[in-house]
VOMIGU-941822 format. One record per atom (N, C-alpha, C): residue in three letters; atom name; x, y, z. Coordinates in Angstrom, 1 decimal. Layout:
N
R residuo atomo      X      Y      Z
R     ALA    CA      X      Y      Z
...
END
This chain:
136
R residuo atomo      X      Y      Z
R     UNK     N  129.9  117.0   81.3
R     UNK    CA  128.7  117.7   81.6
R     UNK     C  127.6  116.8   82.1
R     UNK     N  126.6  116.9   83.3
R     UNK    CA  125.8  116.2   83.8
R     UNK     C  124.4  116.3   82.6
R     UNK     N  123.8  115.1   82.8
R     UNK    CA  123.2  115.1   81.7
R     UNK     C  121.6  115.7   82.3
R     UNK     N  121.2  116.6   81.3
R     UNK    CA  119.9  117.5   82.1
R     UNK     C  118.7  117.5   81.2
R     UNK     N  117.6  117.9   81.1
R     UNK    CA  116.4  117.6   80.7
R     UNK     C  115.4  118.5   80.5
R     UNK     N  114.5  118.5   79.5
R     UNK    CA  114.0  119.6   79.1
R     UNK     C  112.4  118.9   80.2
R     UNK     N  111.3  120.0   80.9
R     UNK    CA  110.7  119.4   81.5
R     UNK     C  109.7  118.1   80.5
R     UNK     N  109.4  117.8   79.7
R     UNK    CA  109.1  116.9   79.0
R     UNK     C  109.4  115.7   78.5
R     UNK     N  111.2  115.6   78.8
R     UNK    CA  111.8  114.5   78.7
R     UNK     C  112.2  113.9   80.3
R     UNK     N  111.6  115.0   81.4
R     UNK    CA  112.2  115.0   82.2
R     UNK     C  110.7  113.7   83.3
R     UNK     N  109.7  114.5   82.7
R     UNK    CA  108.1  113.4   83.1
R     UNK     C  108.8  112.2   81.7
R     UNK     N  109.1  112.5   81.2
R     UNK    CA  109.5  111.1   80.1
R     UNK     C  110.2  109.5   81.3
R     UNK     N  111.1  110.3   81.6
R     UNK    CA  112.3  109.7   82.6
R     UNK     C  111.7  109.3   83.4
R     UNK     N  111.5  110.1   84.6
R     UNK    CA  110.4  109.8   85.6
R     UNK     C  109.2  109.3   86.0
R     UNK     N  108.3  109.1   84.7
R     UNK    CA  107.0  108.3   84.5
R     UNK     C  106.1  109.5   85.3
R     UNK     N  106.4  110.9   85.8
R     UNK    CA  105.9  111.5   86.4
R     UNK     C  104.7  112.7   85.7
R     UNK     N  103.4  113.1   85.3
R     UNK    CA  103.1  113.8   83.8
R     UNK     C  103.5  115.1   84.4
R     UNK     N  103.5  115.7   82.6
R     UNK    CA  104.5  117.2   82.4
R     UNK     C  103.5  118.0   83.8
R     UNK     N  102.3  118.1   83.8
R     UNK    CA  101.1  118.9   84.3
R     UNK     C  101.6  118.8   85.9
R     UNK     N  102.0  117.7   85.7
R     UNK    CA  101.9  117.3   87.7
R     UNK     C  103.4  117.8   88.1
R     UNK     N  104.4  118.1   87.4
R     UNK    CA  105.4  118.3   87.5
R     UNK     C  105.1  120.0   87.4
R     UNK     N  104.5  120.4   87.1
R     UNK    CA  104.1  121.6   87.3
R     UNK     C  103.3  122.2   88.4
R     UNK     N  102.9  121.6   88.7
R     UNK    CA  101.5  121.3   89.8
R     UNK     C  102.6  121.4   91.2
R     UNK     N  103.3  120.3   91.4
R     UNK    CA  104.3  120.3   92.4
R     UNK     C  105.3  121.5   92.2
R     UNK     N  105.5  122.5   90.9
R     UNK    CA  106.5  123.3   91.7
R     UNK     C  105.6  124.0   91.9
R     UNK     N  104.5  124.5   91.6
R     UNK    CA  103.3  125.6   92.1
R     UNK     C  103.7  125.1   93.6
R     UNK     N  103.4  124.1   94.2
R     UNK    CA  103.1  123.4   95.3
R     UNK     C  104.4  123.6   96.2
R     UNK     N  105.7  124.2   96.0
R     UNK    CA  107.3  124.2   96.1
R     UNK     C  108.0  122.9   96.2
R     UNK     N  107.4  122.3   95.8
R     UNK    CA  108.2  120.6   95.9
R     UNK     C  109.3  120.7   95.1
R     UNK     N  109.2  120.7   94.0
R     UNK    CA  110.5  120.8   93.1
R     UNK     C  110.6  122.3   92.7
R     UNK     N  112.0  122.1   92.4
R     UNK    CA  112.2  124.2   92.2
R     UNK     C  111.9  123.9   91.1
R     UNK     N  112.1  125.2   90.1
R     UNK    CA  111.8  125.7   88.6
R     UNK     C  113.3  125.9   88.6
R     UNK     N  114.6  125.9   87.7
R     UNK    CA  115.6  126.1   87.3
R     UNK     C  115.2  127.6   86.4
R     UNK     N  116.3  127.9   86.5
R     UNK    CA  116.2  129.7   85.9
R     UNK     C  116.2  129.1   84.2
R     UNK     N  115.7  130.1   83.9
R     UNK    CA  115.4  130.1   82.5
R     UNK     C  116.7  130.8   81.6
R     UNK     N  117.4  130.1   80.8
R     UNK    CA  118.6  131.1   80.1
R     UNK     C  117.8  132.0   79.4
R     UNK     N  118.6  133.2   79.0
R     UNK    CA  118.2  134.4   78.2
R     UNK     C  117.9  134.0   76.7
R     UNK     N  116.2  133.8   76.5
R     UNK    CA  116.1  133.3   74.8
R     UNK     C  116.4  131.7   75.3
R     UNK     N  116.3  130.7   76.4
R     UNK    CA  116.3  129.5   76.3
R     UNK     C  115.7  128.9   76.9
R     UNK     N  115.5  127.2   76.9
R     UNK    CA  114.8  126.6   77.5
R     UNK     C  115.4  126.2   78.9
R     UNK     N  114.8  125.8   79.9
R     UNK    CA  114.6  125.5   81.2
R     UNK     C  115.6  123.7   81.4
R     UNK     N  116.0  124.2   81.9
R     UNK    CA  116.7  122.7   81.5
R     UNK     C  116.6  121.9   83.3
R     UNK     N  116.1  120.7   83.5
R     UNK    CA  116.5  119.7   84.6
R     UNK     C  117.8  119.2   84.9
R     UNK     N  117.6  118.5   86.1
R     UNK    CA  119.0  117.5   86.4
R     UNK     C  118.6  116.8   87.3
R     UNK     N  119.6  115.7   86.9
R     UNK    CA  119.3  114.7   87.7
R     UNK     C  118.6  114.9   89.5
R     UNK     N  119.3  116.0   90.1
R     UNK    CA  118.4  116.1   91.5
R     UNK     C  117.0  116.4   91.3
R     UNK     N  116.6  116.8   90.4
R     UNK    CA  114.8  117.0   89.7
R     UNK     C  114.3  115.5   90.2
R     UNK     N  114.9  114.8   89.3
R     UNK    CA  114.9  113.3   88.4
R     UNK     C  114.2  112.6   90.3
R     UNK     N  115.7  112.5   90.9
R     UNK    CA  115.8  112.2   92.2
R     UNK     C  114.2  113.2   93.0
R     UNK     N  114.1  114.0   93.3
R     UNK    CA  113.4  114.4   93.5
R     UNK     C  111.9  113.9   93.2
R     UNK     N  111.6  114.1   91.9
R     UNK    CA  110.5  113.6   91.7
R     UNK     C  110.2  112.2   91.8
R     UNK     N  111.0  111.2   91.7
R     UNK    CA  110.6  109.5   92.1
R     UNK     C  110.3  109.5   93.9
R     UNK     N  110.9  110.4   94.4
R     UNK    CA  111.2  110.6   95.8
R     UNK     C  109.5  110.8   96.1
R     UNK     N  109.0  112.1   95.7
R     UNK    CA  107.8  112.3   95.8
R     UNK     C  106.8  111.1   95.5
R     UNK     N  107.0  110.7   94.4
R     UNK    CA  105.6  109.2   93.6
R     UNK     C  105.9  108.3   94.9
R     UNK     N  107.0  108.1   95.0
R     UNK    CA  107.3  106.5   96.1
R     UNK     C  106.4  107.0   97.2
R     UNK     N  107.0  108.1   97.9
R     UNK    CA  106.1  108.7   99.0
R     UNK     C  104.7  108.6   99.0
R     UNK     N  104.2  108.9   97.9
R     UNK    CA  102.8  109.0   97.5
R     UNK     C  102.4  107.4   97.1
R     UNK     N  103.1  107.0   96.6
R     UNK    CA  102.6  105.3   96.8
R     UNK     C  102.7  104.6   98.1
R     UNK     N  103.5  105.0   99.1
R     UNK    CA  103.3  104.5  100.3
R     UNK     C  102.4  105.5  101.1
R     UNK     N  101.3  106.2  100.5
R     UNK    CA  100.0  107.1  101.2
R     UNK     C  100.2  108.1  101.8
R     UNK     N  101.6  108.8  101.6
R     UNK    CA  101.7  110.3  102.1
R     UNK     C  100.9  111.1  101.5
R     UNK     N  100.3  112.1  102.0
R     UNK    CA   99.7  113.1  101.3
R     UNK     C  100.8  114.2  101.0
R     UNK     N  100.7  115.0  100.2
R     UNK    CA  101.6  115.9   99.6
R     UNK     C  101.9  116.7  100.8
R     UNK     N  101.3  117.3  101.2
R     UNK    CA  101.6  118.0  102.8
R     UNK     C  102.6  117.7  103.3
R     UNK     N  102.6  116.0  104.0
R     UNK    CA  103.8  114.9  104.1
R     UNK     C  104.6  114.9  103.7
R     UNK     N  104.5  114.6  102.3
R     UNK    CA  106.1  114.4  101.4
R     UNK     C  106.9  115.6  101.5
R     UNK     N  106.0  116.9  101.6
R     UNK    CA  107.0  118.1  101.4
R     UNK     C  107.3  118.4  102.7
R     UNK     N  106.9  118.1  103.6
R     UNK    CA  107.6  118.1  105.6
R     UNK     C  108.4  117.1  104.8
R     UNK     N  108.6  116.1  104.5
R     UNK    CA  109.3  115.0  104.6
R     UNK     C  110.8  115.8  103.9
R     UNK     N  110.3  116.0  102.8
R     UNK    CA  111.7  116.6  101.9
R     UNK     C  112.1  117.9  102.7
R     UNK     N  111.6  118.4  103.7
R     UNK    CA  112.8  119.4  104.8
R     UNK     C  113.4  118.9  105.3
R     UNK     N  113.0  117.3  105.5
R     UNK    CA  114.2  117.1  106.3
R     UNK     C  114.7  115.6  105.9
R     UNK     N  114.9  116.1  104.8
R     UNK    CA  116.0  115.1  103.9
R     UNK     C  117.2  115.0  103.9
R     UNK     N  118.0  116.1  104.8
R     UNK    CA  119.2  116.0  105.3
R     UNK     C  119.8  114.6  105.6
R     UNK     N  118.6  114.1  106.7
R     UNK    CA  119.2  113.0  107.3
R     UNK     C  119.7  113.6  108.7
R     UNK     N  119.3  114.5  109.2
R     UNK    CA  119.8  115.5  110.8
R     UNK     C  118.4  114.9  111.6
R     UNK     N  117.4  115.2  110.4
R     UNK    CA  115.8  114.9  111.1
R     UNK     C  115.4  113.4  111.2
R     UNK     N  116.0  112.4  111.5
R     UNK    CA  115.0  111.4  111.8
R     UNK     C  113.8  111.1  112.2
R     UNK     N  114.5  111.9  113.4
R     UNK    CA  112.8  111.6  114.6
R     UNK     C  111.9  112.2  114.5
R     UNK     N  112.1  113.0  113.7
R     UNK    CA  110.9  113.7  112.9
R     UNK     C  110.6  113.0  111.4
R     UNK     N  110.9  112.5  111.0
R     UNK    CA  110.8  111.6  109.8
R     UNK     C  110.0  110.2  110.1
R     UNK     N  111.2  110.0  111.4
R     UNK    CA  110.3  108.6  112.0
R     UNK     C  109.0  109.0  112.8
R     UNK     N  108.7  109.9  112.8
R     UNK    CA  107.0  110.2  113.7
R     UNK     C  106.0  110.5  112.5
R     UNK     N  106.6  111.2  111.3
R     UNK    CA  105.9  111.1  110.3
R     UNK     C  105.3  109.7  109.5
R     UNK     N  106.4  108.6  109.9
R     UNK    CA  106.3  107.4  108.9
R     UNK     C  105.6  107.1  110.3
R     UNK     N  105.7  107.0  111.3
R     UNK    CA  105.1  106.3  112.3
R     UNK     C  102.9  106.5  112.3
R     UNK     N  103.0  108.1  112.0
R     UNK    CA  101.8  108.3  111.8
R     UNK     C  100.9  107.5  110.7
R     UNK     N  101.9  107.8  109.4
R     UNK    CA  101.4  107.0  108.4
R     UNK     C  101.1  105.5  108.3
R     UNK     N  101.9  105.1  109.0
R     UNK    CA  101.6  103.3  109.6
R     UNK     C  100.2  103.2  110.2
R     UNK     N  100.4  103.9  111.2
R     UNK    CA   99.2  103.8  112.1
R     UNK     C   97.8  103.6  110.9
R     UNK     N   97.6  104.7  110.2
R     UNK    CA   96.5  105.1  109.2
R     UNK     C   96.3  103.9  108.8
R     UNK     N   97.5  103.6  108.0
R     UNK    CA   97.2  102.1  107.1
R     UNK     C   96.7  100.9  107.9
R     UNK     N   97.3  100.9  108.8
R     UNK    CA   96.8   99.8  109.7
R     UNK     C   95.2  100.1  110.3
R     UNK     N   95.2  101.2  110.5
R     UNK    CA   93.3  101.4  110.9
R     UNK     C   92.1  101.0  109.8
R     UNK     N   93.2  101.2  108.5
R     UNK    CA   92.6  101.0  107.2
R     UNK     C   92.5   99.6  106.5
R     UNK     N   93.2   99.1  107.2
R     UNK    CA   93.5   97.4  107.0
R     UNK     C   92.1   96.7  108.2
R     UNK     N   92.3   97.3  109.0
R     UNK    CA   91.4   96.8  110.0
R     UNK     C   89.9   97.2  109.7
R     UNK     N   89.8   98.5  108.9
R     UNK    CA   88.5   99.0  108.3
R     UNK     C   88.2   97.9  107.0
R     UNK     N   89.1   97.7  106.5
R     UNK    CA   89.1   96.8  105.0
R     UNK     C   89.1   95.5  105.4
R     UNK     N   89.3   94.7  106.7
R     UNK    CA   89.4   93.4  106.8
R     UNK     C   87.6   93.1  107.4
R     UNK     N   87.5   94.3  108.7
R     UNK    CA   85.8   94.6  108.9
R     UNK     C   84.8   94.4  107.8
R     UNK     N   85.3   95.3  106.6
R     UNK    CA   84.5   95.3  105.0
R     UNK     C   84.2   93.9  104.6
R     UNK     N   85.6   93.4  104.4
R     UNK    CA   85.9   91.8  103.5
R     UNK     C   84.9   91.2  104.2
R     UNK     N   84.7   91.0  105.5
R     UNK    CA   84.0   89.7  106.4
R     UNK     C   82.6   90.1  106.2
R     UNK     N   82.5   91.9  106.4
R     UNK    CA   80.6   91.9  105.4
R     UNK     C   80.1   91.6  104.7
R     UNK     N   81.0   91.6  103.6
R     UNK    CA   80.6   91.1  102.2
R     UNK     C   80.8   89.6  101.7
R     UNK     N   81.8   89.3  102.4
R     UNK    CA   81.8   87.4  102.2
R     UNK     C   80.4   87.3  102.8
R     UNK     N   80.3   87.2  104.3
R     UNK    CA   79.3   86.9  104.6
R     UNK     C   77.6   87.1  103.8
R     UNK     N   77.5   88.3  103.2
R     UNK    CA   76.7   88.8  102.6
R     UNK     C   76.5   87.9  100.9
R     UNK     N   77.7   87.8  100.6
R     UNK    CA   78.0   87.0   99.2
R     UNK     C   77.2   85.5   99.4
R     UNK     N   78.1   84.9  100.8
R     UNK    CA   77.5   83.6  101.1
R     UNK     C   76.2   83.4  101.2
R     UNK     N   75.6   84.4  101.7
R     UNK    CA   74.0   84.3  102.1
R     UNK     C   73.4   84.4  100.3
R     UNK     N   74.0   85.2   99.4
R     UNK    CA   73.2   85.6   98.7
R     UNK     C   73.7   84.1   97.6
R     UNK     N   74.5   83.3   97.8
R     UNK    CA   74.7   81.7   97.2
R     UNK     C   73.4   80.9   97.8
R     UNK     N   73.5   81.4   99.0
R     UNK    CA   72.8   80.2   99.6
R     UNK     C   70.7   80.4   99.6
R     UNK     N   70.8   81.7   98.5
R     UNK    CA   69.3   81.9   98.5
R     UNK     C   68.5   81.2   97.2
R     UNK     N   67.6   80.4   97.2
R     UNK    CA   67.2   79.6   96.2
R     UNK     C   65.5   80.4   96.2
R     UNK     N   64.9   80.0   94.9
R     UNK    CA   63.6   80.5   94.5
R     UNK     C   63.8   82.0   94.0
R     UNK     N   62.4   82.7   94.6
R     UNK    CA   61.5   84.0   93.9
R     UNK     C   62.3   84.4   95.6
R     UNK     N   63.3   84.8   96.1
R     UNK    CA   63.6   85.9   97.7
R     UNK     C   64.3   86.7   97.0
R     UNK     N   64.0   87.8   97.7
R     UNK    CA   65.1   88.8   98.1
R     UNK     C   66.5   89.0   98.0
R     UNK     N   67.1   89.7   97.1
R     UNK    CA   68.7   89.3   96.9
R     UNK     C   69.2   89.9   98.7
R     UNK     N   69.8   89.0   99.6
R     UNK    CA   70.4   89.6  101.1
R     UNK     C   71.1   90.4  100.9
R     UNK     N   72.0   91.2   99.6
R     UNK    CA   73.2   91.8   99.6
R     UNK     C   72.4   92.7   99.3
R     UNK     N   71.5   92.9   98.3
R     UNK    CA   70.5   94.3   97.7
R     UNK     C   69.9   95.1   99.3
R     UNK     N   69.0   93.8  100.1
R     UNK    CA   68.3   94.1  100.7
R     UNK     C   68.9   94.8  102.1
R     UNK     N   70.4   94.1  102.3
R     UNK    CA   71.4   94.8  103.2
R     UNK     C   71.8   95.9  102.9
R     UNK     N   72.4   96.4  101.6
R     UNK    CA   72.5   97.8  101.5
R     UNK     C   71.4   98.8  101.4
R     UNK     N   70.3   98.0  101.2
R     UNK    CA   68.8   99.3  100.8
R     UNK     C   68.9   99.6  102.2
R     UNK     N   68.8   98.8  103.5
R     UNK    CA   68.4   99.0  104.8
R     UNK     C   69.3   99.9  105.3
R     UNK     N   70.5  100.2  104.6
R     UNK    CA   71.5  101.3  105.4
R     UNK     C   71.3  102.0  105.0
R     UNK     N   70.7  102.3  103.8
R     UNK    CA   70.4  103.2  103.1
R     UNK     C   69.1  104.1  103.9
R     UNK     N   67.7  103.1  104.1
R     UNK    CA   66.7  103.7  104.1
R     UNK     C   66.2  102.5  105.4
R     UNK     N   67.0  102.6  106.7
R     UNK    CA   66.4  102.1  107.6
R     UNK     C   64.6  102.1  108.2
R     UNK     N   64.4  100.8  108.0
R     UNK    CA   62.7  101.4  108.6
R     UNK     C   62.7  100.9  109.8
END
């Protein structure tokens, strides 16, 4: 007999919490398994599979929308639709690396100035964010 899981032992396994595993079948990600008459709900391993499927996804920045187009076509029939999905999500990260590398160079620079200020002046890092704040 395949070895199956009550949903509690089943976020145990999976590192996934009981709430969010609930959340996702509201959401149809994962099914709900029928309930025996007078019993508990029992998992299996395709749950198990399923649900790491979803976290990884979501660790490489799918939004849930994503992941669940993604798991229609988990067959393996849909590539090129899989690969336009991962192609999209590349793109993102990489606009977001180029947004975050833009960031890093304002704030070194901004860090540096504010090493390089001696006496009673103006912190340059304070004085740079007040001005985007409250341009005069």
């Amino acid at each position: 007999m395949p070895e199956t899981y009550t949903i509690g032992s089943l976020a145990q396994h999976t590192g996934v919490h009981l709430e969010t595993i609930r959340y996702y079948q509201r959401r149809g990600l994962v099914d709900e398994p029928e309930r025996p008459l007078g019993g508990i709900r029992r998992y299996t391993a395709h749950h198990a599979r399923r649900l790491r499927f979803i976290r990884h996804a979501q660790d490489l920045g799918f939004s849930l929308d994503e992941v669940g187009d993604l798991l229609k076509l988990e067959d393996g029939a849909h590539c090129r639709e899989a690969r336009t999905l991962g192609e999209r999500r590349l793109a993102d990260v990489r606009n977001k690396l180029t947004d975050l590398q833009r960031i890093e160079s304002a704030l070194a620079a901004l860090v540096d100035r504010c090493a390089s200020v001696k006496g009673r002046v103006r912190c340059p890092l304070i004085a740079s964010l007040q001005q985007t704040i409250d341009p005069q």
